[in-house]
N, C-alpha and C positions, 0 to 999 in steps of 0.2 A: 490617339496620342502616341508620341514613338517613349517607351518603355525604356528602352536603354541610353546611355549618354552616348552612343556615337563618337568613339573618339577614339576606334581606334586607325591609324595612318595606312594609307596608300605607301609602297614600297618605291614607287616610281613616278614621274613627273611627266608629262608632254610639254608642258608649260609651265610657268611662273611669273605672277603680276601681282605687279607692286610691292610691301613689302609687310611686316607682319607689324609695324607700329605706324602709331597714328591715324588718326579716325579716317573713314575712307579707304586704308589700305589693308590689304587681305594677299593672301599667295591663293594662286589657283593651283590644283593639282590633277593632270587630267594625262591617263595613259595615250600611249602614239596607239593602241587597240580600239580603245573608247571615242579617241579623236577620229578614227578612221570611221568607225560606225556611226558618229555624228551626222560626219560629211554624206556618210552613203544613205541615211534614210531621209536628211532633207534635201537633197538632190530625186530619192524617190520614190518619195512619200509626203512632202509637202511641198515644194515649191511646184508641180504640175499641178494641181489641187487649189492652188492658195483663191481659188473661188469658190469651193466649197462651203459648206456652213462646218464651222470650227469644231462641233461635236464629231462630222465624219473621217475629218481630219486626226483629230485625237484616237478613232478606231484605227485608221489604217495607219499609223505611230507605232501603236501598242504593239499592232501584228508583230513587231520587228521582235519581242522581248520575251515569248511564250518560250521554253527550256533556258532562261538563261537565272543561270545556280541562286538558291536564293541567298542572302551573305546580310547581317545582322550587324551593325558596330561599322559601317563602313565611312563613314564623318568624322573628320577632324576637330576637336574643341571641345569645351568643354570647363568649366569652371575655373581650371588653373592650368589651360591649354589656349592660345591663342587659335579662333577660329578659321579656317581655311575655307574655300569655295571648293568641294571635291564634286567631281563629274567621275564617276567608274561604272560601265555599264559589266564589267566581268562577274559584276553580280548586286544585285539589288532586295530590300526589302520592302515592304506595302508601299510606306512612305515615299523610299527613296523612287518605286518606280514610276506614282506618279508623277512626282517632280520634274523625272526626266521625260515624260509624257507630255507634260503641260508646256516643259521649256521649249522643245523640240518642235512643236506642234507650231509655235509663235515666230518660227525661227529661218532666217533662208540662208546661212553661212554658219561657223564653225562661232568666231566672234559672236552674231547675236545671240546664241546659244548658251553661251557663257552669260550672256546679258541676262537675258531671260530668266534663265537658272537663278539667280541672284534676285529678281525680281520672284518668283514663284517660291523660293526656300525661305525668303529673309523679310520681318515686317518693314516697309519704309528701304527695303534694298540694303541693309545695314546690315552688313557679312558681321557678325555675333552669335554668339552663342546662345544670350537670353534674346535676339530677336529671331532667332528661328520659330519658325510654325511649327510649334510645339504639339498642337491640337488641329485635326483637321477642318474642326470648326474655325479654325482661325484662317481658312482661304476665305470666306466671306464676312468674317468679322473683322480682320486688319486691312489696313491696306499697303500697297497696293492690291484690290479683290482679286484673287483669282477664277472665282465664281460664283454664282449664284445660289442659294439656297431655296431649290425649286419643291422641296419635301413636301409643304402644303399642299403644292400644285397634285402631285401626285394621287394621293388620296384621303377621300374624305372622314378616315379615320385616324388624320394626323394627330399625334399626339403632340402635351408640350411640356416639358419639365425644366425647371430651373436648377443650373448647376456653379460652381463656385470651382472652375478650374483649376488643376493644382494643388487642390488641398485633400488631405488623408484625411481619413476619420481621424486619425489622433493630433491632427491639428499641425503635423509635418506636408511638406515640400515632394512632391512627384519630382519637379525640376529646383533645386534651390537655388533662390535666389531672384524666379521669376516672379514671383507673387501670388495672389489668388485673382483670380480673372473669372468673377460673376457675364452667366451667359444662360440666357433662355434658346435650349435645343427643340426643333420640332424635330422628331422620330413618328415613324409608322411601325407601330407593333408588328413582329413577326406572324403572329397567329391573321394578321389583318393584311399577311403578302398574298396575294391569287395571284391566278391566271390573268384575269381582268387589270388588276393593279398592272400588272406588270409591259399592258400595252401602251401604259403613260412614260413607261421610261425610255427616252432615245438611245443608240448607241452613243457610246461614249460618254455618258454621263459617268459622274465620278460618285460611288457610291461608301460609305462608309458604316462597318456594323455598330450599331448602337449598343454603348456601355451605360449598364445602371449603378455602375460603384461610382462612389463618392470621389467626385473630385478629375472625372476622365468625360471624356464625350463621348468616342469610339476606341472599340480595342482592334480595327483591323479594316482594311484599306483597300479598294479596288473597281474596276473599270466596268461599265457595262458592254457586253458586247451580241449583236445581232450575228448570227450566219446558220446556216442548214435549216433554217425554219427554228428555232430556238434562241432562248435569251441565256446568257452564260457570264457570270462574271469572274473577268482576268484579272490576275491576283498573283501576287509576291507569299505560296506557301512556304510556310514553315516546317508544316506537316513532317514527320520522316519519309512518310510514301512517295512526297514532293519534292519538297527542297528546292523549289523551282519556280519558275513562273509559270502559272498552268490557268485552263479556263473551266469553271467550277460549273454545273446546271444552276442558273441562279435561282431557280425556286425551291431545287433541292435543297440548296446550303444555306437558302436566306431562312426557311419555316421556321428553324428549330431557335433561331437566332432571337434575343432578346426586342432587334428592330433591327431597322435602316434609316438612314442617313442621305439622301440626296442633292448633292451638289451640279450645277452644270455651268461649264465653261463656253461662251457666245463670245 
């Protein structure tokens, strides 16, 4: 779940569509930096590709994002902020990098891009603020899906717990206003990640660390990735060491971790 309200503004524009009232209309906000990196990684990185299977595509996306600064708050909207479509790749967090992953990935122009995005950010495409995927659970529980929930598939010491999104122990609002949104998570315990486990997951699956507080699904967000004979998952750090998008040993970072969360995008 993203933690913070996101809302704080992009200083500059590439664009602007439609307008900030009435249902349907939204402002885009996307730098002429961000636009230009659009255009260059699906010119090439996905449109020579577009026969691939869409997880290897999603690998070679991600390549494009490993040092770029990590940046917290960067979403427009918000409770008594009229929501925006922002695209800024000058700097991303867990959330925001999948988003632009998943959009980018579906995408052969600057246009669909922007479509996509909309499609992967917003439940039902409904640029808002309470229809944002709040929860990373909510790419396979809203629609439109953005992927699968292949956790089971993975290993045969899936666990299952039933959670009540949203809601604090003390009976307040993580996001007010949304609700509470009951959801049975399967997770695979950290202590239950191997070597073995870890030959079930493709690149490019979208993986999320397993939260056991009340009221959250995952508290952190990132990519699996394949190269040098090892598994590594790419990640929007926070860390101070990082501050960056960097690629983690995935069995290193996942052991200590409460579980994982596995999603995959077909």
């Amino acid at each position: 779940m993203k933690l913070t309200a996101q809302t704080a503004p992009l200083m500059s524009s590439h664009l602007a569509a439609g307008c900030a009232s009435g249902p349907g209309k939204y402002r885009t906000i996307m730098d002429s930096v961000t636009a230009e990196k659009v255009s260059r990684i699906i010119r090439s990185d996905v449109i020579p590709y577009s026969g691939e299977k869409h997880t290897d595509i999603i690998h070679r996306v991600s390549s494009a994002f490993p040092g770029t600064p990590y940046l917290a708050d960067s979403l427009t909207g918000g409770p008594d902020t009229p929501e925006a479509l922002v695209a800024n790749f000058n700097g991303v967090d867990c959330f925001t990098l999948i988003d632009y992953v998943e959009a980018l990935a579906r995408s052969h122009d600057e246009k669909s891009f922007l479509h996509h995005l909309v499609q992967v950010r917003y439940v039902e495409g409904n640029v808002d603020y309470l229809s944002r995927r709040h929860f990373f659970s909510d790419w396979f529980a809203t629609t439109p899906h953005n992927a699968r929930d292949v956790t089971p598939d993975i290993s045969p010491d899936c666990t299952v717990a039933d959670k009540h999104l949203n809601r604090k122990t003390d009976g307040g609002e993580y996001i007010p206003g949304l609700g509470t949104h009951p959801r049975t998570l399967n997770y695979i315990p950290g202590k239950a990640i191997s070597p073995q486990m870890l030959g079930q997951l493709q690149s490019g699956d979208y993986v999320g660390v397993y939260s056991p507080l009340a009221g959250l699904d995952v508290s952190h967000v990132g990519i699996v990735i394949h190269y040098d004979g090892q598994i590594w998952f790419r990640n929007a750090s926070s860390l101070d060491a990082n501050r960056s998008v960097v690629d983690s040993p995935f069995l290193e970072y996942m052991r200590a971790k409460p579980g994982i969360v596995v999603l995959r995008a077909e």
